[in-house]
Predicted model as a PDB file, atoms N, CA, C, CB and O in Angstrom, pLDDT in the B-factor column:
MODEL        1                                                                  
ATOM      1  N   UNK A   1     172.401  23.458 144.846  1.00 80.00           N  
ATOM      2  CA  UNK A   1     171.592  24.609 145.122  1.00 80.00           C  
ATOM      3  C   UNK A   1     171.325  25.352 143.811  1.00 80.00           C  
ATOM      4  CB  UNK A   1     172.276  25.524 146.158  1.00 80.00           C  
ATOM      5  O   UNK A   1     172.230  25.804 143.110  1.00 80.00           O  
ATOM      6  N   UNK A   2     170.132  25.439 143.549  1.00 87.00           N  
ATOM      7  CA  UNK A   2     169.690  26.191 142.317  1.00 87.00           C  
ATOM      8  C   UNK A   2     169.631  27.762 142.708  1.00 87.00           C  
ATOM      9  CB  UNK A   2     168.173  25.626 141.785  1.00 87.00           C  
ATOM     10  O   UNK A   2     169.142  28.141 143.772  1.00 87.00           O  
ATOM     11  N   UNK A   3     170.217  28.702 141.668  1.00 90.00           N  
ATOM     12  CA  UNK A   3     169.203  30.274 141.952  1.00 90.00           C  
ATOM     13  C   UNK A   3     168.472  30.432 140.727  1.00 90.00           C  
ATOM     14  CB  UNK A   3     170.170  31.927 142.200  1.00 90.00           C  
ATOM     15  O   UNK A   3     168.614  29.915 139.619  1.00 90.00           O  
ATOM     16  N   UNK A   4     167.724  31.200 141.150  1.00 90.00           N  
ATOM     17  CA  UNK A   4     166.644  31.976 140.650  1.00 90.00           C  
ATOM     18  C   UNK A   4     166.529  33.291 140.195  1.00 90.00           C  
ATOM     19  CB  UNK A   4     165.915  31.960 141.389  1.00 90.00           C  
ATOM     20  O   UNK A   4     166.360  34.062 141.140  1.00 90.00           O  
ATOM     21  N   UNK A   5     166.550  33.695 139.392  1.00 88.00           N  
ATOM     22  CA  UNK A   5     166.697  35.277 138.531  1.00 88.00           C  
ATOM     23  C   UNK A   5     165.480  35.634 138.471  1.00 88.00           C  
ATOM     24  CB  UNK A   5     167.315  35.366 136.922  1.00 88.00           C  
ATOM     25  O   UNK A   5     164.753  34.968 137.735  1.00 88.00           O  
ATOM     26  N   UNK A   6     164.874  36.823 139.245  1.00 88.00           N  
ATOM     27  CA  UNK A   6     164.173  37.033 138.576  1.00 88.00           C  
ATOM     28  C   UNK A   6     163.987  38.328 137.914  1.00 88.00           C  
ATOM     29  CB  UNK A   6     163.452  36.650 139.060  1.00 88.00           C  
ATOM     30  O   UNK A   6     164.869  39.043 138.391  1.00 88.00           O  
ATOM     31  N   UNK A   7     163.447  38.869 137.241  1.00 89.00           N  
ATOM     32  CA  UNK A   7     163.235  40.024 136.083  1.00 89.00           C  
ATOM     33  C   UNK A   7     162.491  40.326 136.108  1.00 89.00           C  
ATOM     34  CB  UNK A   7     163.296  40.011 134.948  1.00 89.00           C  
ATOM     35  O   UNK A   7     161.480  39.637 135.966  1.00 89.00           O  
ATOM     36  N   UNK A   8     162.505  42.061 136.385  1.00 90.00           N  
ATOM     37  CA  UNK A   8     161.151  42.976 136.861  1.00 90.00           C  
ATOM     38  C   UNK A   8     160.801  43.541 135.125  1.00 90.00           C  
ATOM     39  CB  UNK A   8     161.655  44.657 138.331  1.00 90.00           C  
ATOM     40  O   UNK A   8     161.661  44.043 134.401  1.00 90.00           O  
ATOM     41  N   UNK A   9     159.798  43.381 134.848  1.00 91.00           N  
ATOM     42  CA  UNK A   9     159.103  43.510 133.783  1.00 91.00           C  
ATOM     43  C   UNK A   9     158.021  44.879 133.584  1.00 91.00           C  
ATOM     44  CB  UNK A   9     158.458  42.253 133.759  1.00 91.00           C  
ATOM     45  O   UNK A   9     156.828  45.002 133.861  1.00 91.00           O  
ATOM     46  N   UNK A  10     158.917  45.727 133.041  1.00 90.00           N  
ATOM     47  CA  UNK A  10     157.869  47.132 133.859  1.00 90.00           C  
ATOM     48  C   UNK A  10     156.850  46.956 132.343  1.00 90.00           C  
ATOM     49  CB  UNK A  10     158.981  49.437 134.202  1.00 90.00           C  
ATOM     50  O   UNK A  10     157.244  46.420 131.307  1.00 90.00           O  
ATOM     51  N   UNK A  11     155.317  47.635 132.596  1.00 89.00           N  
ATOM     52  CA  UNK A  11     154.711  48.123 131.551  1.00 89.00           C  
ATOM     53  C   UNK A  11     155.166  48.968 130.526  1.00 89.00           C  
ATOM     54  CB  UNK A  11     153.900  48.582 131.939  1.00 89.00           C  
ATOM     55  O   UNK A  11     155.686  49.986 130.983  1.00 89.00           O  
ATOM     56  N   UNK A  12     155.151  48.897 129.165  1.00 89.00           N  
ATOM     57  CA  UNK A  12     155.035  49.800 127.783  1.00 89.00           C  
ATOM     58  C   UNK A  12     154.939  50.937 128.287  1.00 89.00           C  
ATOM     59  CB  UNK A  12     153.840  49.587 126.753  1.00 89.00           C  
ATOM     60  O   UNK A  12     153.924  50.941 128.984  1.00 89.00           O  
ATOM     61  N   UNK A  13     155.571  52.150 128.321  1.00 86.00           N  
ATOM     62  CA  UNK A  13     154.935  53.616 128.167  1.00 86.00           C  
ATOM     63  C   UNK A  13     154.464  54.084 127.294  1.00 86.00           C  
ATOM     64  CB  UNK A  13     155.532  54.477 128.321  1.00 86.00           C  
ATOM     65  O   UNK A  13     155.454  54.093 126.562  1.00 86.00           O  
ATOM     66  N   UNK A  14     153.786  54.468 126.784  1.00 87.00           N  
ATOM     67  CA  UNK A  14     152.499  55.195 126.018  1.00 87.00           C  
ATOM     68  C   UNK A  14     153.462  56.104 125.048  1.00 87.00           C  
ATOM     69  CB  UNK A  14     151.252  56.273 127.196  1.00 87.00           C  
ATOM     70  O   UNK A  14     154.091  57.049 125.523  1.00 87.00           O  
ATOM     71  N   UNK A  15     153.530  55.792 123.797  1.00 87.00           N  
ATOM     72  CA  UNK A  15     154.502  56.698 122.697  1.00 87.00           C  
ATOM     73  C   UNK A  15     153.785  57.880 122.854  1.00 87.00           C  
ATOM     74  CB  UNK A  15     154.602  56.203 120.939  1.00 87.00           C  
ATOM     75  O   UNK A  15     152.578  57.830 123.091  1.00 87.00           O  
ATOM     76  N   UNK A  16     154.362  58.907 122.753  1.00 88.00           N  
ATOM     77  CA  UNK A  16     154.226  60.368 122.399  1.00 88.00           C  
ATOM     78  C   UNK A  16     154.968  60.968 121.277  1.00 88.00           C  
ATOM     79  CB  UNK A  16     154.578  61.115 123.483  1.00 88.00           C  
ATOM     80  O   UNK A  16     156.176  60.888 121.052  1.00 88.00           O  
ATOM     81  N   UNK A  17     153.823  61.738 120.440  1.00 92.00           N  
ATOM     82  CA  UNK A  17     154.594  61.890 119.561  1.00 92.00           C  
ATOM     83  C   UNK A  17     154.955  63.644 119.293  1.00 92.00           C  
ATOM     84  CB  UNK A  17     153.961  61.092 118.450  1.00 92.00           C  
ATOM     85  O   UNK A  17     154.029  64.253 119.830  1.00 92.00           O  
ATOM     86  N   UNK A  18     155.460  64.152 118.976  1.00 93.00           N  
ATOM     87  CA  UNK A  18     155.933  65.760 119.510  1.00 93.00           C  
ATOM     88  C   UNK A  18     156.141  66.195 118.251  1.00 93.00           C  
ATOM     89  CB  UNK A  18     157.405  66.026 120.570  1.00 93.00           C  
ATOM     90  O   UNK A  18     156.888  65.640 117.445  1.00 93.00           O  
ATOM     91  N   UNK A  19     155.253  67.558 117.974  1.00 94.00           N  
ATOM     92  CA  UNK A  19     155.156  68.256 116.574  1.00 94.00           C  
ATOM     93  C   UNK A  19     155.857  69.828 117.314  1.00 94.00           C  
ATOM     94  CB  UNK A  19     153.139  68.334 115.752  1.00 94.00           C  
ATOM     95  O   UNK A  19     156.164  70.170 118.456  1.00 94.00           O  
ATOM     96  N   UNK A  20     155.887  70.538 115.833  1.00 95.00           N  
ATOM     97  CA  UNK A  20     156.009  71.877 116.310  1.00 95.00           C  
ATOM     98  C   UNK A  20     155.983  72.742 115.412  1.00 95.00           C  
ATOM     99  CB  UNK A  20     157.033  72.112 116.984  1.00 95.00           C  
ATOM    100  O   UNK A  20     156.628  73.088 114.422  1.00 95.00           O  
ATOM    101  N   UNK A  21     154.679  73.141 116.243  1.00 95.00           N  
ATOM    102  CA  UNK A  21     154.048  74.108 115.297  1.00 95.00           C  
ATOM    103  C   UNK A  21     154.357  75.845 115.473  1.00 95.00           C  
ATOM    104  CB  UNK A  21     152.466  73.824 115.477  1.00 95.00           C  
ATOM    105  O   UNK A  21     155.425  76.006 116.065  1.00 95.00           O  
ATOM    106  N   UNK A  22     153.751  77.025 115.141  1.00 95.00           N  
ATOM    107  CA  UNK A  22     153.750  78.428 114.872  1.00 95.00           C  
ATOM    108  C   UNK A  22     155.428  78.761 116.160  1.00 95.00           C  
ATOM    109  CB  UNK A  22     151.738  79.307 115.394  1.00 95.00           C  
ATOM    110  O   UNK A  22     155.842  78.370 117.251  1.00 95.00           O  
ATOM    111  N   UNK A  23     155.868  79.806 114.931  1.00 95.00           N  
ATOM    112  CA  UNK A  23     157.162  80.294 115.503  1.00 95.00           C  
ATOM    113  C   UNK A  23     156.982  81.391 115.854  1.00 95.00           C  
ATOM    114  CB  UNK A  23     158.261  80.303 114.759  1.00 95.00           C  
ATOM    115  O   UNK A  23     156.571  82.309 115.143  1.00 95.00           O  
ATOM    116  N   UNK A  24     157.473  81.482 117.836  1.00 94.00           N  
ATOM    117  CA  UNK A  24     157.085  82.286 118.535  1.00 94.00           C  
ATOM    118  C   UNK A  24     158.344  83.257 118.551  1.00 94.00           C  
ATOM    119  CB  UNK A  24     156.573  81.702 119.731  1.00 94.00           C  
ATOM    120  O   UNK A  24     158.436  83.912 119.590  1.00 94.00           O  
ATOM    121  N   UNK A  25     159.422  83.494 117.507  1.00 93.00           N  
ATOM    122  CA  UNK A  25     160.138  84.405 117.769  1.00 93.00           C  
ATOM    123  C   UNK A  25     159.979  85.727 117.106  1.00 93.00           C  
ATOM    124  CB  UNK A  25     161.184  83.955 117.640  1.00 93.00           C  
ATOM    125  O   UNK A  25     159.737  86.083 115.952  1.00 93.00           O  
ATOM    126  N   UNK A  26     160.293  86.590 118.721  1.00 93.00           N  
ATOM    127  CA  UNK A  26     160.438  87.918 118.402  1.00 93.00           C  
ATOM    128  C   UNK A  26     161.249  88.885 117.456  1.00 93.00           C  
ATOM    129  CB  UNK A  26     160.635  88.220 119.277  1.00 93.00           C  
ATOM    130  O   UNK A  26     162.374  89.160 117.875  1.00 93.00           O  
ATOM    131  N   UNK A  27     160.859  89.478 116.191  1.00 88.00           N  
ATOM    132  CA  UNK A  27     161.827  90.253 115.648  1.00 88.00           C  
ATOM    133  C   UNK A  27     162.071  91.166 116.246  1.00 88.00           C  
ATOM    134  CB  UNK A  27     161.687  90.615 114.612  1.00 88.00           C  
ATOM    135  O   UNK A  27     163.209  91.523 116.551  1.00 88.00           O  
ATOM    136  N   UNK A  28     161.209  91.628 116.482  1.00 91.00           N  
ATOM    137  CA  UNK A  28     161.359  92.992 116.831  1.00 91.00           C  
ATOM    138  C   UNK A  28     161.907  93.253 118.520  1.00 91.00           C  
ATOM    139  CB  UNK A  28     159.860  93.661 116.528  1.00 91.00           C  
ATOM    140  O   UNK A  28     161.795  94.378 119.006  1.00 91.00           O  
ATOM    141  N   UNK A  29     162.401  92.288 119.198  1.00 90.00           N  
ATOM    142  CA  UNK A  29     162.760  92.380 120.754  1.00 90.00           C  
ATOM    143  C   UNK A  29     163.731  93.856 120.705  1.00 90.00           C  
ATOM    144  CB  UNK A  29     163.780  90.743 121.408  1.00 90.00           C  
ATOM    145  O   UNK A  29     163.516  94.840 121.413  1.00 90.00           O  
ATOM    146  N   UNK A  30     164.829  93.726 119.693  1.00 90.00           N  
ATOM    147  CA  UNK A  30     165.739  94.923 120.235  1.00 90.00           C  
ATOM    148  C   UNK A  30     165.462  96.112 120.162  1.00 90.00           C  
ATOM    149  CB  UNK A  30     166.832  95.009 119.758  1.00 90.00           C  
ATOM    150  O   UNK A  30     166.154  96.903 120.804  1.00 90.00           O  
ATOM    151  N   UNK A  31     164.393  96.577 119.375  1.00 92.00           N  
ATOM    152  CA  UNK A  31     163.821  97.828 119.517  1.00 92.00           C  
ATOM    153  C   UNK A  31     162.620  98.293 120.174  1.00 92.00           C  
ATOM    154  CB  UNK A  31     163.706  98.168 118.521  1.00 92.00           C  
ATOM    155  O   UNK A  31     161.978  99.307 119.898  1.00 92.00           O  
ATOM    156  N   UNK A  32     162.294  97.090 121.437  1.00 92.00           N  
ATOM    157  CA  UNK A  32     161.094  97.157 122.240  1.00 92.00           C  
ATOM    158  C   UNK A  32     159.841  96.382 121.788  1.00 92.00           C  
ATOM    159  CB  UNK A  32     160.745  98.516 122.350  1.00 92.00           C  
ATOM    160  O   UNK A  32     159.216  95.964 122.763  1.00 92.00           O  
ATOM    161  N   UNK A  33     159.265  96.051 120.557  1.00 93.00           N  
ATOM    162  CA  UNK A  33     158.441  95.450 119.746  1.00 93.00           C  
ATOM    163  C   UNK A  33     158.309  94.381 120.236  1.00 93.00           C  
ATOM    164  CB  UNK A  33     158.722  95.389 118.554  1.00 93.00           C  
ATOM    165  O   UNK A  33     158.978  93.942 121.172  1.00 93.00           O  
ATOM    166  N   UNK A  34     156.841  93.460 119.281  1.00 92.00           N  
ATOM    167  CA  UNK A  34     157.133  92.088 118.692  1.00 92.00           C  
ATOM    168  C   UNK A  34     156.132  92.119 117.876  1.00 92.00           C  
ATOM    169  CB  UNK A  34     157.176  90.809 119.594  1.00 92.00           C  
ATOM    170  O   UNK A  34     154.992  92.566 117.752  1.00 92.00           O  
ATOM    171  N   UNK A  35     157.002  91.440 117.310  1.00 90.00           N  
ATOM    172  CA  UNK A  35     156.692  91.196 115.869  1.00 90.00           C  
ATOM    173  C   UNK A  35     157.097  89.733 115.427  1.00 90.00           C  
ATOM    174  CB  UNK A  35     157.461  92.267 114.967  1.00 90.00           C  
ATOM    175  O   UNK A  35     158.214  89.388 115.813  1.00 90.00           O  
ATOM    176  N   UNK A  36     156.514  88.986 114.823  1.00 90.00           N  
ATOM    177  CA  UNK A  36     156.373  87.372 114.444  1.00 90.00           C  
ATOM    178  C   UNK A  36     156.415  87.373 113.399  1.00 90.00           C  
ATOM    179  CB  UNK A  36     155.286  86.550 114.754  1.00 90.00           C  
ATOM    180  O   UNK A  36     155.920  88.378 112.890  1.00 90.00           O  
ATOM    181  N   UNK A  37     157.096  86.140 112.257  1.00 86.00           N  
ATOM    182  CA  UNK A  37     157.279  86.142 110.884  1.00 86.00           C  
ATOM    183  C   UNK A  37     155.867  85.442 110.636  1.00 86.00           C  
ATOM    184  CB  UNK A  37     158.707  85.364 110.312  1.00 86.00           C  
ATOM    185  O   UNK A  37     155.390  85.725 109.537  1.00 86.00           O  
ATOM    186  N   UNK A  38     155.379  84.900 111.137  1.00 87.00           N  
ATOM    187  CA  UNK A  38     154.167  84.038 110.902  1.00 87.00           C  
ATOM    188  C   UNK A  38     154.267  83.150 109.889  1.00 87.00           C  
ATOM    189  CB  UNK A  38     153.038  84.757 110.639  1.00 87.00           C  
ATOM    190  O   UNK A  38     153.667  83.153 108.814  1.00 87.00           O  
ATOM    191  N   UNK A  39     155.360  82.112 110.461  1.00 91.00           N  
ATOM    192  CA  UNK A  39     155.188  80.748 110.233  1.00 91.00           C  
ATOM    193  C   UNK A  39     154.703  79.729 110.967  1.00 91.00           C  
ATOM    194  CB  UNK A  39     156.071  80.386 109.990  1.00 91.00           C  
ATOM    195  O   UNK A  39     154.940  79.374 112.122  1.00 91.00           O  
ATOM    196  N   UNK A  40     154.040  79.339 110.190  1.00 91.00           N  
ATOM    197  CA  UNK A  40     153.271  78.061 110.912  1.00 91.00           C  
ATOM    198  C   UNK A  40     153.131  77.188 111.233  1.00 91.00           C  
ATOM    199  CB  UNK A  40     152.780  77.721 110.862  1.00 91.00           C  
ATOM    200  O   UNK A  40     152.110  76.819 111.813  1.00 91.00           O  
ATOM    201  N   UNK A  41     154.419  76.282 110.904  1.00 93.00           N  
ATOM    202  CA  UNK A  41     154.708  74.781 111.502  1.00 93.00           C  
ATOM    203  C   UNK A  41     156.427  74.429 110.782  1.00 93.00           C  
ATOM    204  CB  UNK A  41     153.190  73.399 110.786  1.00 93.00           C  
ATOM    205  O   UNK A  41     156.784  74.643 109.624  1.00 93.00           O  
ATOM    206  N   UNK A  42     157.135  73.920 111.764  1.00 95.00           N  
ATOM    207  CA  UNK A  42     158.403  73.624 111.557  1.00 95.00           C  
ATOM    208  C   UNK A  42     158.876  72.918 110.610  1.00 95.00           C  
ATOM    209  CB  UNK A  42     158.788  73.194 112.391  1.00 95.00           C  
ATOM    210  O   UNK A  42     158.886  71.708 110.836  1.00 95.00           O  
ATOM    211  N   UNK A  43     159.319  73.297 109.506  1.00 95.00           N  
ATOM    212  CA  UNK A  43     160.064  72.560 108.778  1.00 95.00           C  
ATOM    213  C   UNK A  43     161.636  71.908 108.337  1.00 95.00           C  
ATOM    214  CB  UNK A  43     159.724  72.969 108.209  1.00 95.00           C  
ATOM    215  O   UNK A  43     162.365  72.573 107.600  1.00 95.00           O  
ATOM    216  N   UNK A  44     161.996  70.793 108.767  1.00 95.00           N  
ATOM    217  CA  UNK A  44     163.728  71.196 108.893  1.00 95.00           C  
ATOM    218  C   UNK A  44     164.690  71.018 107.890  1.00 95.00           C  
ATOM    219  CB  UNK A  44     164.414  70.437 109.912  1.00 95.00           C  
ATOM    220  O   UNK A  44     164.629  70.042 107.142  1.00 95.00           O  
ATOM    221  N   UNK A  45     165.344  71.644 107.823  1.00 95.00           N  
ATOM    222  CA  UNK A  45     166.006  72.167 106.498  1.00 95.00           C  
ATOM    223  C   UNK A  45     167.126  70.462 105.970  1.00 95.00           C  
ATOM    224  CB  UNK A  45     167.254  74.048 107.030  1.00 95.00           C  
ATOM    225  O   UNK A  45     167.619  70.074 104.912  1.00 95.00           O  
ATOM    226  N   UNK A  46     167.083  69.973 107.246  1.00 94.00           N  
ATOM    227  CA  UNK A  46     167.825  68.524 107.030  1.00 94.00           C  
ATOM    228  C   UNK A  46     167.597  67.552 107.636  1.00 94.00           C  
ATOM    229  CB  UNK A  46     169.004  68.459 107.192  1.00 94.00           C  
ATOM    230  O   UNK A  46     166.823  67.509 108.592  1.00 94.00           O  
ATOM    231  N   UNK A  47     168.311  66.487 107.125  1.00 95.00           N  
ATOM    232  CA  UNK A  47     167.897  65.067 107.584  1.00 95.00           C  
ATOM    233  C   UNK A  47     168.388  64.557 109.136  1.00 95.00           C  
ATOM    234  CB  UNK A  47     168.545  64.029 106.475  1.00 95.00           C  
ATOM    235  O   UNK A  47     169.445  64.844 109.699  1.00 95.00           O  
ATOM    236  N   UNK A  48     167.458  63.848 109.558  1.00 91.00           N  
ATOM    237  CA  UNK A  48     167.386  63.963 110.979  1.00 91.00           C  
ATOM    238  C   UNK A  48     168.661  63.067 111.686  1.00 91.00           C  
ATOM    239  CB  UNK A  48     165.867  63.428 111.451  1.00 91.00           C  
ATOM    240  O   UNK A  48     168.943  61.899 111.418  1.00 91.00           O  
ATOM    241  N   UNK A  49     169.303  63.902 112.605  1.00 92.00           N  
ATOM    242  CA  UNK A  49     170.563  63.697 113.018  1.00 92.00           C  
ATOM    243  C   UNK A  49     171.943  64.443 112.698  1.00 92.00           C  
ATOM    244  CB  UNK A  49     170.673  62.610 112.713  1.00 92.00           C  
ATOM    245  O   UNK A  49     173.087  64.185 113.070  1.00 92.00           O  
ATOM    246  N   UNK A  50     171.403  65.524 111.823  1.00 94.00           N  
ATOM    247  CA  UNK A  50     172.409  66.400 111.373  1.00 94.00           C  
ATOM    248  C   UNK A  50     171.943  67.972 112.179  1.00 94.00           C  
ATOM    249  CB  UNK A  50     172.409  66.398 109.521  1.00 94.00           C  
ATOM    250  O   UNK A  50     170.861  68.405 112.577  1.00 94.00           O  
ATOM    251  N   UNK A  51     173.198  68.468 112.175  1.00 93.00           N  
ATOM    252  CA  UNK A  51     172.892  70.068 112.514  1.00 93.00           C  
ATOM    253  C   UNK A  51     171.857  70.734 112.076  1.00 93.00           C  
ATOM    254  CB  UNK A  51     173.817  70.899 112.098  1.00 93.00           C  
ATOM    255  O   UNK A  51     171.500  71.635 112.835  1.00 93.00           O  
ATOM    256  N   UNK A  52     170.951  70.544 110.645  1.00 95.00           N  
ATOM    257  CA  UNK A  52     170.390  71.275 109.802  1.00 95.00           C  
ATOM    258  C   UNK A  52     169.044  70.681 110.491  1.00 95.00           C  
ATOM    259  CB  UNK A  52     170.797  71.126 108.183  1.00 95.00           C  
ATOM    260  O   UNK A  52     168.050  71.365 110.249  1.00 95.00           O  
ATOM    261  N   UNK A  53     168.852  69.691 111.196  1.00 95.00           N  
ATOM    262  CA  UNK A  53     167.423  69.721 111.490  1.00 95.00           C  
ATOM    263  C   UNK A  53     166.616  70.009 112.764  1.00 95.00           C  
ATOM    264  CB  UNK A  53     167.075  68.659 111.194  1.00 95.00           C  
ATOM    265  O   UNK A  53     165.512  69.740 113.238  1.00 95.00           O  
ATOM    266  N   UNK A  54     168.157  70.958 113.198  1.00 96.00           N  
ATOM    267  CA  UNK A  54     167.404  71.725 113.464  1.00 96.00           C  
ATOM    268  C   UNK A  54     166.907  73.355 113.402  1.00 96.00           C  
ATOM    269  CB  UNK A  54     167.526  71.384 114.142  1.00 96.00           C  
ATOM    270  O   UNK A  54     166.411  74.006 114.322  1.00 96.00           O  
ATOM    271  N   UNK A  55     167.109  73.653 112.460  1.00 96.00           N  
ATOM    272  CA  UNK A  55     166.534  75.018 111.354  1.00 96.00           C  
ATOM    273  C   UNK A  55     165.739  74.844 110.745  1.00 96.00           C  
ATOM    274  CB  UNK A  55     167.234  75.579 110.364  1.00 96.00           C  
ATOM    275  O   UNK A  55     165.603  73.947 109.913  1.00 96.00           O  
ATOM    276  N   UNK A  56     164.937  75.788 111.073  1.00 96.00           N  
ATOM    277  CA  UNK A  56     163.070  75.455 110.115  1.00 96.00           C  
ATOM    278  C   UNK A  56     163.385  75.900 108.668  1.00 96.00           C  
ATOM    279  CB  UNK A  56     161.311  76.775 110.776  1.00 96.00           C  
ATOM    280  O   UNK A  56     163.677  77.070 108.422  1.00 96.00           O  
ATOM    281  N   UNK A  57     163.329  75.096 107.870  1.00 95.00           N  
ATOM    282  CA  UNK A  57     163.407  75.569 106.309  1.00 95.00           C  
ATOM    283  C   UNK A  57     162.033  77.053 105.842  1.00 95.00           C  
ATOM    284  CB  UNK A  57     162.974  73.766 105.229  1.00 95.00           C  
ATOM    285  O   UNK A  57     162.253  77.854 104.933  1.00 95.00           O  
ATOM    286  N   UNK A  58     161.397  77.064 106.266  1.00 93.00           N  
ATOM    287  CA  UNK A  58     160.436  78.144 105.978  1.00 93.00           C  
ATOM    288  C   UNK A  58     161.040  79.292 106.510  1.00 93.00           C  
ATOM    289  CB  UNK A  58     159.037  77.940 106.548  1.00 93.00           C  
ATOM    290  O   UNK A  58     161.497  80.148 105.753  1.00 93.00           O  
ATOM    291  N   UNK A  59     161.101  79.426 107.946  1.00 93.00           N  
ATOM    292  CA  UNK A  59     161.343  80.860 108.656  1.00 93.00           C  
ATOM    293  C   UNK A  59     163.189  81.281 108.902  1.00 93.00           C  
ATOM    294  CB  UNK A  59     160.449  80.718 110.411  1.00 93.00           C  
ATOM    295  O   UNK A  59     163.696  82.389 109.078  1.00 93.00           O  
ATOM    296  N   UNK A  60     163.782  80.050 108.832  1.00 93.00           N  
ATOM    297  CA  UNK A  60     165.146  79.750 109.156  1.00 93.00           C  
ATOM    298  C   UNK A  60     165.740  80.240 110.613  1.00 93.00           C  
ATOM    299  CB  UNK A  60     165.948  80.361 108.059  1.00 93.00           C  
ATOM    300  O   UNK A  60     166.881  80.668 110.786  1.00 93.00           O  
ATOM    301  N   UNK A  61     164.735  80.089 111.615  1.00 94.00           N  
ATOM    302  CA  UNK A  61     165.060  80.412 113.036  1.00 94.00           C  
ATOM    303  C   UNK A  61     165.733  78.554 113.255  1.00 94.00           C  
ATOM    304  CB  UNK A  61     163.300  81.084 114.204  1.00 94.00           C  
ATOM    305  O   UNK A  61     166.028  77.668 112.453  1.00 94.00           O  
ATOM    306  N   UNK A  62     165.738  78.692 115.158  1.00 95.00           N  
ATOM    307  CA  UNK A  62     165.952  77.051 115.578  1.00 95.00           C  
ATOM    308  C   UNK A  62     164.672  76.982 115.616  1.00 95.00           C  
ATOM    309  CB  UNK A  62     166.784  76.473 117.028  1.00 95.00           C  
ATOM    310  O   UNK A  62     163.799  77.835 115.464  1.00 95.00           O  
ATOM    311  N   UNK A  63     164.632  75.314 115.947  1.00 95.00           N  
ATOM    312  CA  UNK A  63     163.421  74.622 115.952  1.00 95.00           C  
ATOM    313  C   UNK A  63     162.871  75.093 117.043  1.00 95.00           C  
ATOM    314  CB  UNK A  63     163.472  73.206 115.919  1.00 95.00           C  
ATOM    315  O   UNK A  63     161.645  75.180 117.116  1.00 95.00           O  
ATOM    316  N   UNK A  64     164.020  75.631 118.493  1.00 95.00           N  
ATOM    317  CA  UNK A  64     163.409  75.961 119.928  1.00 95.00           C  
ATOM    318  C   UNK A  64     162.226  77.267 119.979  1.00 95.00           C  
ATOM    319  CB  UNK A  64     164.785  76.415 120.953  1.00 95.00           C  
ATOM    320  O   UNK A  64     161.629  77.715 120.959  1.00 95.00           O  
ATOM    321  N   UNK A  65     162.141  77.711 118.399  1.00 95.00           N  
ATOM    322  CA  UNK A  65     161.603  79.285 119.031  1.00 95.00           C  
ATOM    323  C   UNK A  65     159.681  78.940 118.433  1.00 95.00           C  
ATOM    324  CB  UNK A  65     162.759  81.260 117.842  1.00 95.00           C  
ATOM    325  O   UNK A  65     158.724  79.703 118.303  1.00 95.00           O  
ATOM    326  N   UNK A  66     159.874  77.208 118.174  1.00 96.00           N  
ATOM    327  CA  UNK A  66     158.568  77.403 117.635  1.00 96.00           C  
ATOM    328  C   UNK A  66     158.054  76.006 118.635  1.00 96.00           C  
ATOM    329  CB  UNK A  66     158.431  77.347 115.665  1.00 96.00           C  
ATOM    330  O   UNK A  66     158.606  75.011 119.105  1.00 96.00           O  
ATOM    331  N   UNK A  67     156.535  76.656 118.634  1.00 95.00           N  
ATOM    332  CA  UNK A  67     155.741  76.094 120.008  1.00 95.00           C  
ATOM    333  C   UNK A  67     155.971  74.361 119.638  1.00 95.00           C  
ATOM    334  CB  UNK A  67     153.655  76.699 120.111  1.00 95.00           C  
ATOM    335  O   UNK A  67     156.057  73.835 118.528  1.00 95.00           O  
ATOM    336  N   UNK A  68     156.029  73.756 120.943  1.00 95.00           N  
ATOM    337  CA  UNK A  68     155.937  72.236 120.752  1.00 95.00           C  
ATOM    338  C   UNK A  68     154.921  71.984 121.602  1.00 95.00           C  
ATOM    339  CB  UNK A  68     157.216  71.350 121.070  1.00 95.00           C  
ATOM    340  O   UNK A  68     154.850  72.323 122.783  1.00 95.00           O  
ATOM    341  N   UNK A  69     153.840  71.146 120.722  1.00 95.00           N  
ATOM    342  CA  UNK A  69     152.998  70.239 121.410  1.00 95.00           C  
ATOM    343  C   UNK A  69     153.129  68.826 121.329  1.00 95.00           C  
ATOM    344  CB  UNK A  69     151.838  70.475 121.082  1.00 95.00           C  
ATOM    345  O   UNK A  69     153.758  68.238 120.449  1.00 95.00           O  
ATOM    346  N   UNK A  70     152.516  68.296 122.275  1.00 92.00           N  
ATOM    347  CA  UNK A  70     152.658  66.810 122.384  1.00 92.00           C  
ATOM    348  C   UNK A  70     151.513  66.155 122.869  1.00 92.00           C  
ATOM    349  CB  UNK A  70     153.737  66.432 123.229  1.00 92.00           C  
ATOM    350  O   UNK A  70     150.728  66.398 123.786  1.00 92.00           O  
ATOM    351  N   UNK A  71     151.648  64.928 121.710  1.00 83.00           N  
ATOM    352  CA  UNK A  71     150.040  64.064 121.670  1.00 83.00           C  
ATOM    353  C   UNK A  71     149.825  63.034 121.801  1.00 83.00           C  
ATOM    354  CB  UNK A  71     149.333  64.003 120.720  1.00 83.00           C  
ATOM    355  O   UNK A  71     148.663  62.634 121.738  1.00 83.00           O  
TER     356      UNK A  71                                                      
ENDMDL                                                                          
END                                                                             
């Protein structure tokens, strides 16, 4: 008696690739305000897989406070 294997073969998903741009954090939250440093796209202060990347080297917030789009 022979078996037979067979193997479900799903389609490729479509890469996406995810930037992140202008940093939406508030300075000014604790005194009622807002106010934005106006930086404009994330830069990370280190190499990827370390703690440091995720801190924007320009504004030095996290990477979470600046908008992510995806394309």
């Amino acid at each position: 008696m022979k078996r037979v294997v067979l193997k479900r073969v799903e389609p490729p998903r479509p890469v996406t690739t995810v930037r992140y741009v202008e940093c939406q954090k508030n300075h000014a939250a604790a005194a009622g305000g807002h106010i934005v440093d106006g930086c404009r796209e994330f830069i990370p202060s280190g190499a990827e897989g370390t703690g440091a990347a995720f801190t924007c080297a320009a504004c030095g917030c996290h990477r979470n406070f600046h908008r992510r789009v995806e394309s």
